[in-house]
KEKE-455120 format. One record per residue (C-alpha): residue number from 0; residue in one letter; chain; x, y, z. Coordinates in steps of 0.05 Angstrom, whole numbers. Layout:
N
  num  residuo  cadena       x       y       z
  NUM        A       A       X       Y       Z
...
This chain:
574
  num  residuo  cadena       x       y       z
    0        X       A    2640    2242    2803
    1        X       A    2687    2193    2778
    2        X       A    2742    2153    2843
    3        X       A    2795    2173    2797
    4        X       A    2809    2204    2730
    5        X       A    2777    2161    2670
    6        X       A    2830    2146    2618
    7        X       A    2797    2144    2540
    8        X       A    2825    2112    2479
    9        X       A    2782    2130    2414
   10        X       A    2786    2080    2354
   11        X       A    2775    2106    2298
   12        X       A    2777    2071    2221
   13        X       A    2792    2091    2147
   14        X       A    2804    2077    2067
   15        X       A    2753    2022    2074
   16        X       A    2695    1996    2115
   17        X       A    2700    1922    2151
   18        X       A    2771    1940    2175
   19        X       A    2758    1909    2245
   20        X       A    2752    1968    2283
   21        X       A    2713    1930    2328
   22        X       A    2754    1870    2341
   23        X       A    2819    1920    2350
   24        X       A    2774    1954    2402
   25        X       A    2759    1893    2441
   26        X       A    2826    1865    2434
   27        X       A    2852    1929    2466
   28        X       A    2804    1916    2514
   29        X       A    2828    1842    2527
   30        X       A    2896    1869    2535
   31        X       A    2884    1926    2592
   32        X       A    2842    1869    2623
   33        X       A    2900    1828    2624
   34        X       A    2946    1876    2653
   35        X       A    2892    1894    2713
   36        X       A    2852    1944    2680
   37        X       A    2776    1946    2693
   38        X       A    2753    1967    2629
   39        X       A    2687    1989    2594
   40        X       A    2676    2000    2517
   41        X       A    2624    2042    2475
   42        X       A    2603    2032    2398
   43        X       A    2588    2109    2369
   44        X       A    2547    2092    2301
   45        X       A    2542    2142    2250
   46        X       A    2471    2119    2216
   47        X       A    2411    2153    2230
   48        X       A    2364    2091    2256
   49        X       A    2350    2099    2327
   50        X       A    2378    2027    2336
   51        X       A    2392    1963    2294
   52        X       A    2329    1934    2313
   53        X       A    2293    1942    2251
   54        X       A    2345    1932    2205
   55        X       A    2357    1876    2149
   56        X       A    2403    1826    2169
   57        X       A    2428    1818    2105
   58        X       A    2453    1891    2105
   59        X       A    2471    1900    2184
   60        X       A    2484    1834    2203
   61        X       A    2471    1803    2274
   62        X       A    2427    1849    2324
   63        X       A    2468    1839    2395
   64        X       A    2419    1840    2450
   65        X       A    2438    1863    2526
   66        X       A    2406    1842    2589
   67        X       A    2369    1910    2592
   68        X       A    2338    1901    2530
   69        X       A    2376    1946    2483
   70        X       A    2384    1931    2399
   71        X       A    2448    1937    2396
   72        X       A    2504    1934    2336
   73        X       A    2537    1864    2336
   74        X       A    2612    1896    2357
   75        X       A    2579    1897    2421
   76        X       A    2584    1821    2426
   77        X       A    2655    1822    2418
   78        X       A    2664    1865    2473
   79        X       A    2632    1821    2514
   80        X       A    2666    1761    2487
   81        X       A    2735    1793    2496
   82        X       A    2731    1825    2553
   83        X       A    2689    1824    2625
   84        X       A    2649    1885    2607
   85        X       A    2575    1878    2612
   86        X       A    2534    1913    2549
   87        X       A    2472    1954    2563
   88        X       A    2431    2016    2529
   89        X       A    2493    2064    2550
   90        X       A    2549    2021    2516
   91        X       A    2520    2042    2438
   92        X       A    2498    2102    2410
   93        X       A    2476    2111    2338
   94        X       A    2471    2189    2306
   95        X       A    2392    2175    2311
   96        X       A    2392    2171    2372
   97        X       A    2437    2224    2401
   98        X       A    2379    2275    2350
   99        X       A    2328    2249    2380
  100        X       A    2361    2254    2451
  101        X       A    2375    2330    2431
  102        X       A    2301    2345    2390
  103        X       A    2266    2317    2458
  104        X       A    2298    2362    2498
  105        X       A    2284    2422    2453
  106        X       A    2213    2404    2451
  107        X       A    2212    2404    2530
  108        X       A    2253    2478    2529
  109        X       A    2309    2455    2560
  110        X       A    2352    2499    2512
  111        X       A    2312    2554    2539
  112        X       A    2301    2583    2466
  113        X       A    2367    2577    2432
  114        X       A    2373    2560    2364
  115        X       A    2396    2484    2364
  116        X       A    2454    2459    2333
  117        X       A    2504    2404    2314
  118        X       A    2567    2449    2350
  119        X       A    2554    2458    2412
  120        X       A    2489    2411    2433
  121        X       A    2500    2354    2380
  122        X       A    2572    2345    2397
  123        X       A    2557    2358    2476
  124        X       A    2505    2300    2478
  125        X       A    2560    2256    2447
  126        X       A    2610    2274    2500
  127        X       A    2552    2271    2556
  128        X       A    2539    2198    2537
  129        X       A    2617    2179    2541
  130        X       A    2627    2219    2601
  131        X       A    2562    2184    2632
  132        X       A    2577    2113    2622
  133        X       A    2654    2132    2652
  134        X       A    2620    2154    2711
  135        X       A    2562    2097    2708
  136        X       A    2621    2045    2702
  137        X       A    2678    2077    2752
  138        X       A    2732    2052    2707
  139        X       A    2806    2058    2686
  140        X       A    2794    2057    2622
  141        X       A    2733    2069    2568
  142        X       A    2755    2046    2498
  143        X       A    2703    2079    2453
  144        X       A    2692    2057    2370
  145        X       A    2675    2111    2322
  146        X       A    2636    2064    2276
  147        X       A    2638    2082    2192
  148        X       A    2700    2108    2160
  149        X       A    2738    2174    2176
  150        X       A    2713    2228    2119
  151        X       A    2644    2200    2115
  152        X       A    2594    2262    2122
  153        X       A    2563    2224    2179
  154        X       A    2607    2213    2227
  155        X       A    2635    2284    2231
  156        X       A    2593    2301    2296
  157        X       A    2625    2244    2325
  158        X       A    2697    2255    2299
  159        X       A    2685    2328    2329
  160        X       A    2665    2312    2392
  161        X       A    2724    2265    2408
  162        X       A    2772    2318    2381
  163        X       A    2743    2372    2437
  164        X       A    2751    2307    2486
  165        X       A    2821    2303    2484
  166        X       A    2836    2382    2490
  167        X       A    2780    2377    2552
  168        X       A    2806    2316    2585
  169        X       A    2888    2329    2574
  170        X       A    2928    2289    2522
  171        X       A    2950    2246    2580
  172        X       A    2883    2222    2590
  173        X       A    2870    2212    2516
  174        X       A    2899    2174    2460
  175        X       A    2870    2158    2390
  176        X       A    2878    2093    2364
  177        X       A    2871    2094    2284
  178        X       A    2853    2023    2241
  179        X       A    2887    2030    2168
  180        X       A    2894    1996    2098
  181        X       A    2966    1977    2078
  182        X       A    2938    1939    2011
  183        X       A    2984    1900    1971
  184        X       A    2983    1912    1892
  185        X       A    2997    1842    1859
  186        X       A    3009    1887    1791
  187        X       A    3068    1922    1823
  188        X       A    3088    1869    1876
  189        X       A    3083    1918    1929
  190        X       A    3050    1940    1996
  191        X       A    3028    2015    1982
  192        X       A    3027    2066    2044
  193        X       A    2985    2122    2006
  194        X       A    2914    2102    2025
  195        X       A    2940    2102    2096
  196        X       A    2977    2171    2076
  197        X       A    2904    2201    2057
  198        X       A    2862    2173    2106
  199        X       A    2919    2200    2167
  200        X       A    2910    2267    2136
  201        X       A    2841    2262    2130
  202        X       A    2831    2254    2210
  203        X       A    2891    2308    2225
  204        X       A    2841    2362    2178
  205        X       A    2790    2337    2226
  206        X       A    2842    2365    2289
  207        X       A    2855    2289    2310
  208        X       A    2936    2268    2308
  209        X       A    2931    2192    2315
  210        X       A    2980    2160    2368
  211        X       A    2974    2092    2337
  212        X       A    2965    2057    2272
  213        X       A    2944    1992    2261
  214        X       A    2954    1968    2199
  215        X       A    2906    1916    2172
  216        X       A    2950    1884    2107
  217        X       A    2955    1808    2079
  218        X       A    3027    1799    2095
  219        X       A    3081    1829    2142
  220        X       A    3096    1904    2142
  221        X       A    3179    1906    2126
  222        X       A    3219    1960    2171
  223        X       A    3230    2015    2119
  224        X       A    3148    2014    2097
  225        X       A    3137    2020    2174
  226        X       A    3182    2079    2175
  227        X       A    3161    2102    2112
  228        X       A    3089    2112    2149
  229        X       A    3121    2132    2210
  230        X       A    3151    2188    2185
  231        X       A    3091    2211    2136
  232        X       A    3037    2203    2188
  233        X       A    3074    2236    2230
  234        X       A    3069    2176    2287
  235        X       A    3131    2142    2325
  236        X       A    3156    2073    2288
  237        X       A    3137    2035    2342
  238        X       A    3068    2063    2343
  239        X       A    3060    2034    2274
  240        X       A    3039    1969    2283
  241        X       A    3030    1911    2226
  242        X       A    2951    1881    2241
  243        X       A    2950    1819    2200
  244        X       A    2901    1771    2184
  245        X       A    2907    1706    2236
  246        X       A    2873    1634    2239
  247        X       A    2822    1659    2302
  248        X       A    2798    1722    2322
  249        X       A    2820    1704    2382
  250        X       A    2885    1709    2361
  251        X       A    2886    1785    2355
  252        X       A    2899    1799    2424
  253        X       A    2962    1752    2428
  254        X       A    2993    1782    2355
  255        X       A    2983    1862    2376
  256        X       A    3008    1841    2441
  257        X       A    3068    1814    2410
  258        X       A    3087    1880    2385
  259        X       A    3080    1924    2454
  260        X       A    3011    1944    2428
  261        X       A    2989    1943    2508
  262        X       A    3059    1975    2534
  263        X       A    3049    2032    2478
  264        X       A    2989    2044    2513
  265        X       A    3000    2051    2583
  266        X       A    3064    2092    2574
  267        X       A    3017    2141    2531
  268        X       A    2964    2139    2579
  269        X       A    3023    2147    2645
  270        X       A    2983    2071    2669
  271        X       A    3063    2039    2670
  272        X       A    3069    2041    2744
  273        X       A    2988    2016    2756
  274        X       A    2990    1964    2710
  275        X       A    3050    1940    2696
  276        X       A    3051    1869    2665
  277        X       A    2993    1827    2623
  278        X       A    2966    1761    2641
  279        X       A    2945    1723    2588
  280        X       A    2961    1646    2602
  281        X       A    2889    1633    2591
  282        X       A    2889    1665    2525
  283        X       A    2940    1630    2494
  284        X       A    2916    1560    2518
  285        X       A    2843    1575    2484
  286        X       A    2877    1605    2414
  287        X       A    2917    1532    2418
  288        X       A    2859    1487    2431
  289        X       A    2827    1520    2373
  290        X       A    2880    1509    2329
  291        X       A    2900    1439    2352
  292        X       A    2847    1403    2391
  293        X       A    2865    1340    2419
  294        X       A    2794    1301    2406
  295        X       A    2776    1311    2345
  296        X       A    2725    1353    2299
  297        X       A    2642    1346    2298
  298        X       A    2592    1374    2242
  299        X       A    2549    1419    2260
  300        X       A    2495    1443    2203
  301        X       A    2456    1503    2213
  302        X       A    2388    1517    2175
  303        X       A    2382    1573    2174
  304        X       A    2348    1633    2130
  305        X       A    2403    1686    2136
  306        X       A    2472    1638    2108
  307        X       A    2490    1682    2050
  308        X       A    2518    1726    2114
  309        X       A    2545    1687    2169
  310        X       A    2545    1755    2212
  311        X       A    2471    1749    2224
  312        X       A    2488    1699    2259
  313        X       A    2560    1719    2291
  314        X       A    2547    1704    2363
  315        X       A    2524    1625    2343
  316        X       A    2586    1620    2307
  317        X       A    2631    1645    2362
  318        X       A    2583    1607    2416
  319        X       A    2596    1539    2379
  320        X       A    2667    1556    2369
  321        X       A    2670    1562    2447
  322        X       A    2643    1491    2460
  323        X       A    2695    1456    2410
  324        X       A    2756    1494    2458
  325        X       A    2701    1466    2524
  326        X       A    2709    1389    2497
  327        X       A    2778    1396    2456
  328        X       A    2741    1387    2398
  329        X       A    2741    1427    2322
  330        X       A    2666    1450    2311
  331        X       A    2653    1437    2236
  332        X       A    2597    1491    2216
  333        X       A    2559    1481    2152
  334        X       A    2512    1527    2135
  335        X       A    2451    1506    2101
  336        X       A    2394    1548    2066
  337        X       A    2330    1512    2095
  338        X       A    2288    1538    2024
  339        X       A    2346    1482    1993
  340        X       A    2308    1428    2036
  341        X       A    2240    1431    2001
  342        X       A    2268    1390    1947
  343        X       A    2249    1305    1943
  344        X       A    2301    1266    1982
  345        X       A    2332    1326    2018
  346        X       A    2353    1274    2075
  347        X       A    2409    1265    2038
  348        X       A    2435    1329    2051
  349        X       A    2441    1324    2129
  350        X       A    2448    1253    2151
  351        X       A    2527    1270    2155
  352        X       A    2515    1317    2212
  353        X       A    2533    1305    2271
  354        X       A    2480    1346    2298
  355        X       A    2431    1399    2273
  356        X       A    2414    1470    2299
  357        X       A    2361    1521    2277
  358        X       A    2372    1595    2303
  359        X       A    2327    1657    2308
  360        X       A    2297    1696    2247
  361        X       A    2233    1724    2224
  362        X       A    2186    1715    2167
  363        X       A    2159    1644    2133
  364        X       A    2206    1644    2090
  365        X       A    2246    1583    2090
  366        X       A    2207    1553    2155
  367        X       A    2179    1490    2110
  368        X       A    2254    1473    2100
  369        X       A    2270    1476    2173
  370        X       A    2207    1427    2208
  371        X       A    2238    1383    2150
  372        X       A    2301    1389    2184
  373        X       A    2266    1387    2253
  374        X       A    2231    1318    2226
  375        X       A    2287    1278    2217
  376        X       A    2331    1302    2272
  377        X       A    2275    1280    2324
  378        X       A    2259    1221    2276
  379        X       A    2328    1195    2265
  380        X       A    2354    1210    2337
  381        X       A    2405    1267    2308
  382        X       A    2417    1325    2368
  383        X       A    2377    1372    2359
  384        X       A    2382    1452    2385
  385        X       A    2329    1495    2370
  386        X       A    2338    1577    2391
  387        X       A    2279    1620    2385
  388        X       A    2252    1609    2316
  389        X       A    2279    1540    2324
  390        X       A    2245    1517    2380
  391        X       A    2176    1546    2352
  392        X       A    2182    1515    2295
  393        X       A    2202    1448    2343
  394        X       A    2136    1455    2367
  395        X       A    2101    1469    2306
  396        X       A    2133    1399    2278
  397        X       A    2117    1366    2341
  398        X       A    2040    1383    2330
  399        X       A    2035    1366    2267
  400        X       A    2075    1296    2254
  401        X       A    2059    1270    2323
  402        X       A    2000    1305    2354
  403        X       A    1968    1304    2282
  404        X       A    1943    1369    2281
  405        X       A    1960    1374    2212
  406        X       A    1947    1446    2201
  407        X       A    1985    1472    2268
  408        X       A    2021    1527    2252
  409        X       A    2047    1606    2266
  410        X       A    2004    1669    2262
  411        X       A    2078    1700    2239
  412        X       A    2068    1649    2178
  413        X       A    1992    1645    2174
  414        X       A    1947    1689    2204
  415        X       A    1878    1649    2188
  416        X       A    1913    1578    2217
  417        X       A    1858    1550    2257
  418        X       A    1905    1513    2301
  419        X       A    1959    1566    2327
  420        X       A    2007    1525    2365
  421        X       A    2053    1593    2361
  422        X       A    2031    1669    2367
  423        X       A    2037    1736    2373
  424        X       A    2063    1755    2442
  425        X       A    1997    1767    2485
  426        X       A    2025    1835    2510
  427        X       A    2038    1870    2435
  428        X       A    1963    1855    2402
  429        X       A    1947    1917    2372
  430        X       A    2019    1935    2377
  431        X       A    2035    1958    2307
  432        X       A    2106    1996    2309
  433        X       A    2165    1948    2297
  434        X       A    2220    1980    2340
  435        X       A    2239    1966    2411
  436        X       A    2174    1931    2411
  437        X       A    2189    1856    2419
  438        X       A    2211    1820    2482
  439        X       A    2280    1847    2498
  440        X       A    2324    1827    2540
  441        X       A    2345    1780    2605
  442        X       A    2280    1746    2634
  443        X       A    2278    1689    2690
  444        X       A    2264    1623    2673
  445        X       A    2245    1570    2719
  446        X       A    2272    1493    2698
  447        X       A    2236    1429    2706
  448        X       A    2259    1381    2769
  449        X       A    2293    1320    2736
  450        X       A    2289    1351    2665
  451        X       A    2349    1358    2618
  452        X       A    2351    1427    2623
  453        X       A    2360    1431    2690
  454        X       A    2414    1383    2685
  455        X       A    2449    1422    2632
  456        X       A    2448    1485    2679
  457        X       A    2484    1443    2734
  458        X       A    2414    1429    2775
  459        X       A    2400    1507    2780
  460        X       A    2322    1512    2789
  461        X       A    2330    1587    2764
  462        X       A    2360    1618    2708
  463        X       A    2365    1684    2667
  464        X       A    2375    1699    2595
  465        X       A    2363    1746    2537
  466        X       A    2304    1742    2491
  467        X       A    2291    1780    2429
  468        X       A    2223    1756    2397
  469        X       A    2153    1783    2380
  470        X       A    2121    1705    2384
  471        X       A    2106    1660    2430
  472        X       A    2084    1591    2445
  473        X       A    2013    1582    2459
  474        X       A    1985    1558    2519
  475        X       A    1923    1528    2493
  476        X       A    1968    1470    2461
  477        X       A    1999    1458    2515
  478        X       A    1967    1403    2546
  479        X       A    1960    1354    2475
  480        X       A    2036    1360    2462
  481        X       A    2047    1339    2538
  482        X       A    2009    1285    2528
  483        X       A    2045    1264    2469
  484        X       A    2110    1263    2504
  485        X       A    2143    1330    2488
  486        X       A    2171    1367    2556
  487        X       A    2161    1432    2577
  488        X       A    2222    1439    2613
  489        X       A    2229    1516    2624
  490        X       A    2175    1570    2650
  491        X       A    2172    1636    2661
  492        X       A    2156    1655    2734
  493        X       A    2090    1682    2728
  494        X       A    2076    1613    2688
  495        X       A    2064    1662    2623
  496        X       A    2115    1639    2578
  497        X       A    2145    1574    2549
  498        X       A    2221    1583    2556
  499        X       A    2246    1514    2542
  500        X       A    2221    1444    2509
  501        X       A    2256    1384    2509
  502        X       A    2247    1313    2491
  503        X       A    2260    1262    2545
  504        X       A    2324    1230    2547
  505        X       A    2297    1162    2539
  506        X       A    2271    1174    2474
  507        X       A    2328    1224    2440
  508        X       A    2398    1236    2462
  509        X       A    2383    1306    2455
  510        X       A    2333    1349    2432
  511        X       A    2327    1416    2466
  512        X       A    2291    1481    2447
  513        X       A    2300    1553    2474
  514        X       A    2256    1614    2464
  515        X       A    2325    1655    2486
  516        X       A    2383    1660    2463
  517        X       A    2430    1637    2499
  518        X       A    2491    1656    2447
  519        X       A    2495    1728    2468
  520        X       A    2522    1706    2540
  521        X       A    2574    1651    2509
  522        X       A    2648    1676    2528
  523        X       A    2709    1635    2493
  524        X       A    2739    1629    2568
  525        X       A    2663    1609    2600
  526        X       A    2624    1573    2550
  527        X       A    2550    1579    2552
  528        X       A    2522    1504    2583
  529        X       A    2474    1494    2525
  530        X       A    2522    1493    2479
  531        X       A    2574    1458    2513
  532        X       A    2520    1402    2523
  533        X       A    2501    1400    2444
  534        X       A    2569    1396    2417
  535        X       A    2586    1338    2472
  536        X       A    2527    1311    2442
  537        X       A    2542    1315    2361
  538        X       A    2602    1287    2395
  539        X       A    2575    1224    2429
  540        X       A    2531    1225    2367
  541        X       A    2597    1218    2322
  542        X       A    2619    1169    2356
  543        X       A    2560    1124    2355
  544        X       A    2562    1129    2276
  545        X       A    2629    1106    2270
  546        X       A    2624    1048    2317
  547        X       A    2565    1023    2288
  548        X       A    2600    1022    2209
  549        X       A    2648     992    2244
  550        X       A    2608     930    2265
  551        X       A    2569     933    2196
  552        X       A    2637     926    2166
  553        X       A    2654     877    2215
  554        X       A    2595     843    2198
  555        X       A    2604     849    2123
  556        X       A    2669     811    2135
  557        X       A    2650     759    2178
  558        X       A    2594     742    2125
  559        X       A    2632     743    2062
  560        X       A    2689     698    2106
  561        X       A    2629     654    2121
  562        X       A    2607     651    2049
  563        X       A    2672     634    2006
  564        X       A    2684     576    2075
  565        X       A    2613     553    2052
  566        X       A    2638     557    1980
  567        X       A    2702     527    1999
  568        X       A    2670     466    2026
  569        X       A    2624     449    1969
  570        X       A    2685     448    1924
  571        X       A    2716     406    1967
  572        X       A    2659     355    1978
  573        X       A    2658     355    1885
């Protein structure tokens, strides 16, 4: 039984897709943090895959991963990023999975012969997981995110369920928070209110009166189109509020805030008197080191396989954007296809990084381009951070330009290689099915005395963090890259798994590689150490660069001075 009575806001989005349900969500979250709150949130997705795990980045975007193990949708990451919530299995549930939750129990005879369908059991298993995670987490408040767009076919169980929530749980315990399109028509010169119009009526059809809009449009909402709304949508004025685009997403928070989105809130949900007044000094400090850092900016490429969509890799982004606001800097991020590296003098295209960092993916394509990228980082002294993917392939480049075992390679890449430096992940031979089936989740790593990734990790000789991979380093090899100076710097306990290689600090400035991935626990307000540590390093790295063209101009000077003197005096001497 829950302490006290769980409170529920339900976000829910329409007109289009890719309205930011997901960062409203978490900057609701932020805000009820901020005001004292303890807080939990939940993704609901309509699609019928179990999870995300098997899905095409291109089309999904970035799999989140939690520390038990579960594929989750990336606005799970924000969450996390915005708010002290911790993800897990119970924080996202996709229509696949509620059926199969449902179809297993019908198979046991738990229904006891009744004929199964979507009202009552479909819509009670939704409310069963929202109920169960209020109880799991004992919180004020669970902020749940009805994923898809209100009038899709799909998401009807969902919207249904919610709607028998707030009748079951009291409308004093309930509010639904509703993410709009106020588009602006350049041909007329005008914001226009009817998609808003259509998509309010399509949710009160459902039986769901929103209490709030938020109104995603390119420019300010005026007064009279905000009462215009109010008054059609059948919402107070004040409960319309204008959702614009801003520099940061970090930003959010602060402009909702601005317009009592968080006092709206707790009057609806009778929280005044509990939690009265929001913190968020911190907040605003971060969202103005982003926009105006005091240090200066770095260049960061990533070679990646997945650039075409920068929300494959969404948590990297917001994980580098985190160590710029850690050192005052502005984190420069180019992506770079790695396939664009296979061309002849394709050093050109990265000695004006600062640094260089290779991130997780899957397949062979585009792996040539990044041990090119891997060469002359290591070979040129550029910092270098390799996650998952990258540090395989760091080892794979390792073997083969210093080792000289020129045909080291992947069985992900080649099966027949005879020298597999990297392979399938001992535990899933035979293992054919592709979901759920990798490593998943947070796993204890044990770091190297005196190494650089113990010093990174502030001399802790234990550490956890998520992994998501189906590869692995092999053992085997260990022992000739050793001996060819690369470190092994992080083990798994049971002395299993490589979870870290370095190179020493004597012979790069940095070059550090990661079977985790150590982006999916970076907060804007607590960066992640690796991170910190590689963007102090493109930073150092910067530095370096433009001291030494200093001196060569310097030097330049001092020997054309030297030359028209030597000129000077041969005239002089005629």
């Amino acid at each position: 039984m829950n302490r006290k009575q769980t409170k529920y806001i339900f976000v829910t989005g329409g007109v289009v897709s890719s309205l930011g349900k997901g960062l409203a969500a978490a900057s609701i979250g932020c805000l009820m943090e901020a005001r004292g709150a303890k807080v939990t949130l939940m993704k609901l997705d309509p699609y019928i895959n179990v999870d995300p795990g098997t899905m095409s980045p291109f089309q999904h975007g970035e799999v989140f991963v939690t520390d038990d193990g579960a594929e989750t949708d990336l606005d799970l990451g924000h969450y996390e990023r915005f708010t002290d919530a911790k993800m897990s299995q119970a924080n996202n549930w996709t229509s696949g999975r509620i059926y199969l939750s449902v179809i297993e129990k019908e198979r046991r005879g738990d229904y006891l012969g009744k004929t199964i369908q979507v009202i009552p059991h479909i819509t009670d298993e939704i409310k069963m997981a929202i109920r169960e995670l209020a109880d799991k987490e004992q919180t004020d408040i669970v902020i749940c995110e009805i994923g898809g767009t209100v009038g899709d076919i799909e998401s009807l169980p969902f919207m249904e369920a919610i709607r028998q929530m707030g009748n079951e749980e009291g409308r004093e315990n309930v509010i639904f928070v509703h993410v709009t399109l106020v588009p602006f028509i350049a041909a007329a010169g005008e914001l226009k209110t009817k998609p808003t119009q259509h998509s309010v009526r399509e949710l009160r059809e459902i039986g769901i009166a929103p209490d709030i809009l938020l109104c995603r449009s390119d420019r300010p909402l005026p007064l009279e189109l905000r009462r215009k709304i109010a008054l059609f949508c059948n919402v107070k004025e004040g409960a319309v509020i204008s959702a614009l685009d801003v520099g940061t997403i970090y930003e959010v928070p602060l402009a909702l805030h601005e317009q009592d989105l968080d006092s709206l809130i707790v009057k609806a949900l009778h929280l005044e008197q509990e939690f009265p007044n929001a913190e968020l000094k911190d907040w605003r400090e971060l969202v103005s080191t982003i926009k105006e850092p005091s240090e200066g900016m770095v260049k960061i490429g990533i070679i990646g396989k997945y650039v075409e969509l920068e929300d494959s890799y969404k948590s990297l982004r917001e994980a580098l954007t985190h160590a710029g606001v850690a050192n005052n800097l502005r984190v420069k991020i180019e992506w770079f296809e790695s396939e664009n590296l296979m061309k002849d003098g394709y050093e050109t295209d990265l000695q004006d990084f600062d640094a260089i960092l290779v991130p997780g993916g899957f397949g062979k394509r585009g792996v040539s381009g990044m041990i090119r990228a891997i060469k002359y980082a290591r070979q040129s002294q550029t910092p270098y951070f390799g996650i998952c993917l990258g540090m395989q392939t760091a080892c794979i480049e390792f073997a083969r330009n210093v080792c000289e075992i020129s045909e080291a390679d992947s069985t992900e890449f080649n099966e027949n290689t005879p020298h597999p430096v990297i392979f399938k992940l001992r535990d899933l031979v035979n293992v054919e099915e592709l979901g759920g089936t990798m490593r998943l989740g947070a796993w204890d790593c044990e770091l190297k005395e005196d190494s650089l990734a113990r010093e990174i990790y502030g001399g802790e000789a234990k550490i956890s963090e998520r992994h998501r991979h189906r590869y692995e380093f092999n053992p085997k090899y260990r022992e000739e890259l050793e001996k060819n100076g690369l470190v092994f710097s992080g083990i798994s306990p049971n002395r299993k798994f490589v979870e870290m290689i370095e190179l020493p600090k004597e012979t790069h400035p940095f070059f550090v590689g990661c079977q985790f991935h150590p982006e999916y626990k970076s907060k804007p307000l607590k960066v992640h150490p690796l991170f910190n540590h590689f963007v102090k390093a493109a930073w150092q790295n910067r530095i370096n660069s433009e001291n030494l063209k200093i001196e060569e101009t310097e030097e330049n000077h001092s020997a054309i001075e030297a030359s028209e003197a030597q000129a000077a005096a041969v005239s002089s001497d005629d």
